[in-house]
C-alpha positions in Angstrom: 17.0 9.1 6.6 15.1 9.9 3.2 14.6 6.2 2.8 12.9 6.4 5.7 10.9 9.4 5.3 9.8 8.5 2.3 8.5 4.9 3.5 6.9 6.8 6.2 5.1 8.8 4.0 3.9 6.3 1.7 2.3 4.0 4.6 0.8 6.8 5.8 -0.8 7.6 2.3 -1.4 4.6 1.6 -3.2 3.6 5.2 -5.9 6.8 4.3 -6.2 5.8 1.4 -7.4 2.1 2.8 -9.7 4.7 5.8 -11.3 6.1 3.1 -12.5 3.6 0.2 -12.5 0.3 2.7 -13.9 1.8 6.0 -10.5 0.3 8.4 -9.8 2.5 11.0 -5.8 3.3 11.1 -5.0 2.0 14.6 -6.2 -1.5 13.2 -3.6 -1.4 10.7 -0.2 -2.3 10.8 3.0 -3.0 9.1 3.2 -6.4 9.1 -0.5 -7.4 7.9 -0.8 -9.5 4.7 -2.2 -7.1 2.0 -4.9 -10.7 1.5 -6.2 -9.6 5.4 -7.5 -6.5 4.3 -10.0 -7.8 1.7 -9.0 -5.7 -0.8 -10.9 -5.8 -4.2 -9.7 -5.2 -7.7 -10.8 -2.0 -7.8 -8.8 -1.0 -4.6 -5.6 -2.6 -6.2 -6.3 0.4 -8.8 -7.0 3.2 -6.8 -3.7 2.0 -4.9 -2.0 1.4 -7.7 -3.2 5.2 -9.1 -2.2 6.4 -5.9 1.4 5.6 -5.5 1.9 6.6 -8.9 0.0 9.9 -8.7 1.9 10.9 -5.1 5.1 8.9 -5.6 5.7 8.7 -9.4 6.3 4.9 -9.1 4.0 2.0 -10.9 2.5 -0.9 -9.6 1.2 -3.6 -11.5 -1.9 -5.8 -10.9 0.3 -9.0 -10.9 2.9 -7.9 -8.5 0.1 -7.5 -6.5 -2.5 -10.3 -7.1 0.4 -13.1 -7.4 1.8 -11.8 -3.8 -1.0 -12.2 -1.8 1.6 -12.9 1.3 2.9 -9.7 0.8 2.6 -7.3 4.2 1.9 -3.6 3.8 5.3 -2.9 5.4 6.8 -4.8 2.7 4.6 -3.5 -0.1 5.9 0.1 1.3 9.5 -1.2 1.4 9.0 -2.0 -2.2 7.6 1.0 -3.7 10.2 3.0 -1.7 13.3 1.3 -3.4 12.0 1.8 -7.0 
């Protein structure tokens, strides 16, 4: 259950955060988009990358990132949330 509150959470942070600095409405996104999909810059890889370590404690790094372009949101969540 706290697994799951706590991916909750971080999808939900993490889906304002991409409202706010790329303009995409939330009921466009979903769990199992390719991170590549939302045209993310490298300057919104950092402001993620700050984010989840501001909110969640937990660091991401530009490569796990960039080299996984495949990589959904879901599964980016799922990620962050075991570490």
């Amino acid at each position: 259950m706290l697994f799951r509150s706590k991916y909750h959470r971080l999808y939900e942070t993490i889906c304002g955060m991409l409202h706010e600095a790329r303009g995409l409405e939330r009921t466009l996104l979903s769990a199992d988009m390719p991170l590549q999909q939302l045209g993310l810059d490298s300057l919104d890889y950092m402001e993620l990358m700050l984010l989840v370590r501001r909110e969640f404690g937990i660091t991401l790094t530009a490569e796990m990132l960039i080299e996984h372009p495949e990589l959904t949101l879901g599964e980016l969540c799922h990620l962050i949330t075991r570490q």
